[in-house]
N, C-alpha and C positions, 0 to 999 in steps of 0.2 A: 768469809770462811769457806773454804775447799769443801767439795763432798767429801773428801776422804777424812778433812778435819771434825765434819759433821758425824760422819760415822764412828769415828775415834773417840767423841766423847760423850755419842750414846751407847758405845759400847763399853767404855768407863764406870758411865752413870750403872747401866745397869750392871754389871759386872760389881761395883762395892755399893750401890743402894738398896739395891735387891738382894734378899740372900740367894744362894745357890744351893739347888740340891740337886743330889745326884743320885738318878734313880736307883735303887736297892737291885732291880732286875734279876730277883735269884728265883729261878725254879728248883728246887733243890732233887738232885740225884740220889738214887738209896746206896743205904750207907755201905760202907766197903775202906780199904785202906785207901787212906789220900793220896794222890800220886800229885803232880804239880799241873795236875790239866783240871784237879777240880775245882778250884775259884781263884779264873784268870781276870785280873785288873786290865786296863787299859789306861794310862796315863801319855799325857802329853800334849803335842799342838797342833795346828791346822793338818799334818801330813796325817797324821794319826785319825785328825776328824776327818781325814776325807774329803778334803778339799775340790769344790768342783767335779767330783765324782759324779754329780748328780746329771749331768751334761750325757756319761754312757749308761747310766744303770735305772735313769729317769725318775732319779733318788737318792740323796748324798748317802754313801757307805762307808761307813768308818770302821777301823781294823777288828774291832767288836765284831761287827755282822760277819765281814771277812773270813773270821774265825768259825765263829759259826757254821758258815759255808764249808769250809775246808776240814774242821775237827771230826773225825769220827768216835775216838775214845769219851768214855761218858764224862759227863761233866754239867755244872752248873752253867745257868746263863752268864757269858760272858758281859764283864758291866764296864761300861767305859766312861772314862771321865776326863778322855781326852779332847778339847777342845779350840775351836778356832781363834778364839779371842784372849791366848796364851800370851800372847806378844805383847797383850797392854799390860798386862804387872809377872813377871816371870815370877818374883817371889810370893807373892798371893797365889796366884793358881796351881805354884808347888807344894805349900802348904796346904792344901786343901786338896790336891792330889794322893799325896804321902798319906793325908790323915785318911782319907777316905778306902785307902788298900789296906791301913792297919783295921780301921774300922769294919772291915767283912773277911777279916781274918785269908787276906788274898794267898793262895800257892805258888803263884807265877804273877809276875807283874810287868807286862811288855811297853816297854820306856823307849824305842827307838827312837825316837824325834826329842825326849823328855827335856835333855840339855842342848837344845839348839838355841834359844831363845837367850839363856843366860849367858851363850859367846853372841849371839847376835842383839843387834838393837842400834839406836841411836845412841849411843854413850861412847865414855874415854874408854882407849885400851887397858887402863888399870884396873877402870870397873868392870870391865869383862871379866876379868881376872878373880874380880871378888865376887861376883855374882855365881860364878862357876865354884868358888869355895862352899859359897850357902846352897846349892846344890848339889853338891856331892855328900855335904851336912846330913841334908834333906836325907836321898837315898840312903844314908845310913843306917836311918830308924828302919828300914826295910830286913826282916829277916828270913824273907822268902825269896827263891829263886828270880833276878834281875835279868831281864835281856835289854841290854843298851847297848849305844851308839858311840862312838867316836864325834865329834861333830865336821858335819863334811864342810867342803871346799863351794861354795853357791853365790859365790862372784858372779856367773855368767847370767844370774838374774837379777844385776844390777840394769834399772830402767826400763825394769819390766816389775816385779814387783815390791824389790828392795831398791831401797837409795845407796848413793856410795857409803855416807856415814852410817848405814847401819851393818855396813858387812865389815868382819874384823881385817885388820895387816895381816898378811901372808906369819910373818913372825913371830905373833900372837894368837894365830890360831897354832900355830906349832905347839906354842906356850899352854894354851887350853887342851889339846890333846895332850900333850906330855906328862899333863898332870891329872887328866883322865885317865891313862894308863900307870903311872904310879900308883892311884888312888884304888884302881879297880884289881891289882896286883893282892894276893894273900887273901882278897875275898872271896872265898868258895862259891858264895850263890850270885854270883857278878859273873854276868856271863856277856862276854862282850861281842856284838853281833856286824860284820862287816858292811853295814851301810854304805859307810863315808867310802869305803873303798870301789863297793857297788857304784857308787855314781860316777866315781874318777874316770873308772874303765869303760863307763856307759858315752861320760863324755870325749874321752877319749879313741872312742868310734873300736874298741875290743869286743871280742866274742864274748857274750855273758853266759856264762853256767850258774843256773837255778835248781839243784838238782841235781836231776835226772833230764832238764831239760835247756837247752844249748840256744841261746838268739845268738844271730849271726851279726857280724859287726856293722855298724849301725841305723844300730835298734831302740835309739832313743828318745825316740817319737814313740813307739809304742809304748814305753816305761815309763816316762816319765813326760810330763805336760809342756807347751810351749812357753811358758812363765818361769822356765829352768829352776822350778822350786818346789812342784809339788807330784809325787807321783802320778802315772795315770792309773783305772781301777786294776791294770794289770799288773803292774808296776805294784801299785799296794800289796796285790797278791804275793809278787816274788818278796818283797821286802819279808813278808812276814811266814812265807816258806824258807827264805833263810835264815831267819831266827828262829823257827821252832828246826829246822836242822842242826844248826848249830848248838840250839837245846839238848838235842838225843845224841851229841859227842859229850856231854859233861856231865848226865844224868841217865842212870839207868833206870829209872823209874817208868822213860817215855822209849818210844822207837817210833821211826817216819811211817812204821803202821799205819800210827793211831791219826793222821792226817792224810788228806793229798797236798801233793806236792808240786800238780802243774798250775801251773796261774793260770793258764788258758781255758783248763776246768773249771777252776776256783770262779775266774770271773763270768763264765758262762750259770752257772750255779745261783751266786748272786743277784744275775739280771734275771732270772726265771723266778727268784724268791721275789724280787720287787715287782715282777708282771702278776705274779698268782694273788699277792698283796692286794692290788689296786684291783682286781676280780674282784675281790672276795669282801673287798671295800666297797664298790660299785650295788652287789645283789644285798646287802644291808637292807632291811624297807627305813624308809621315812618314819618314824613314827608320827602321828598327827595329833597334837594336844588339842583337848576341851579348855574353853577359853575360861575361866574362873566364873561362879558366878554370879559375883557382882558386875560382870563384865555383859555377860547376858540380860541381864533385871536393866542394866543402863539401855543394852539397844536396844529393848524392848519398849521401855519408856520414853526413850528418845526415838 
């Protein structure tokens, strides 16, 4: 059996032998009218967790902390339950996604990556098809503000971290988008965030506008990782600068105030929260335990 086969089926085992919980994470903010910045979810998969982040910020950062970094309007600890090991049961870990944002009563729920899984995989193009049905299901029970994705185009990390049978027919992801946009059509708090389009133009070696802030054509190494699949921690930033933008065109409750906006701050921000972290980790003392004792009365005797 392959390492990778290895890792596939401890991360199985633990995944439905172990329960999973997901930390509560709430400091709670005093009280005032809810706006949708005050208990933001995090759901979804490796891009969301942060994939390899941990290589610049010398500490995996997931869109959670991100936020964090970037949020200035008040708000509760942002609590994420987005996860790397999304690709072994797309239907379980959505289920337990969904339930866990209805469960802390969430106002904003950022699902960018949420349905990539259910058009991606080893499976038939029909089951894509129906996987993508039980996920749109899924979000439905959502009554709070949605920011999602389209599902992108990520062919070009075939052989690097996808196989060919796990990326959909050109035809079929057509099919999966088209009925992401049908689906997400007449629903107010569905707010559809331009990812999949972000990466077209990234790949496609185009100027990207973030903002208020311009990479000049190409700039795809800096956004996004050599495994053509997971952003880099800058890249995380703009992702999630342009969905809380695109947030503040369909809600007036927010404005690009209440965040910053450049990812090169954002990401600078981050790495100085993870260095002060590991400080502050470091001057901790030891404490030194007294040894029990019966443990004393032995070496005494002996």
């Amino acid at each position: 059996m392959g390492s990778f086969a290895v890792l596939r089926q401890f991360a199985f085992s633990a995944a439905f032998l172990t329960p999973v919980f997901f930390s509560v994470g709430f400091l709670p903010a005093e009280d005032g009218p809810e706006t949708p910045w005050k208990r933001i979810v995090v759901i979804g998969a490796s891009a969301s967790a942060g994939f390899n982040t941990g290589r610049e910020a010398g500490k995996t950062v997931n869109i959670a902390k991100v936020i964090e970094a970037m949020l200035r309007a008040e708000h509760d600890k942002v609590v994420n339950v987005s996860s790397g090991f999304f690709f072994m049961n797309p239907r379980w870990m959505g289920t337990q996604s969904i339930r866990r944002a209805v469960e802390v009563k969430a106002t904003l729920v950022v699902a960018v990556d949420f349905l990539f899984w259910f058009g991606y995989g080893a499976k038939s193009e029909e089951k894509r098809l129906e996987d993508l049905d039980v996920a749109l299901k899924y979000l439905s029970e959502l009554k709070c503000l949605v920011l999602l994705s389209r599902i992108p185009d990520m062919k070009a990390s075939v052989g690097k971290m996808l196989s060919a049978r796990m990326v959909p027919k050109p035809a079929t992801l057509k099919k999966l988008n088209a009925r992401i946009d049908a689906w997400s059509v007449g629903r107010k708090n569905i707010i559809m965030v331009p990812v999949a389009r972000f990466i077209d133009d990234l790949r496609a070696g185009k100027r990207i506008e973030v903002a208020e802030i311009s990479y000049p054509a190409g700039s795809i190494r800096k956004l996004l990782q050599r495994d053509e699949l997971h952003p880099t921690l800058e890249g995380l930033a703009a992702v999630t600068v342009l969905s809380f933008v695109e947030l503040c065109k369909h809600s007036k409750e927010v404005s690009t105030d209440d965040f910053e906006m450049a990812p090169q701050v954002i990401k600078e921000r981050v790495i100085t929260a993870v260095r002060a972290a590991k400080k502050r980790s470091r001057r901790v003392p030891v404490k030194k335990t007294q040894p029990p004792a019966e443990s004393k009365k032995s070496e005494k005797d002996g």
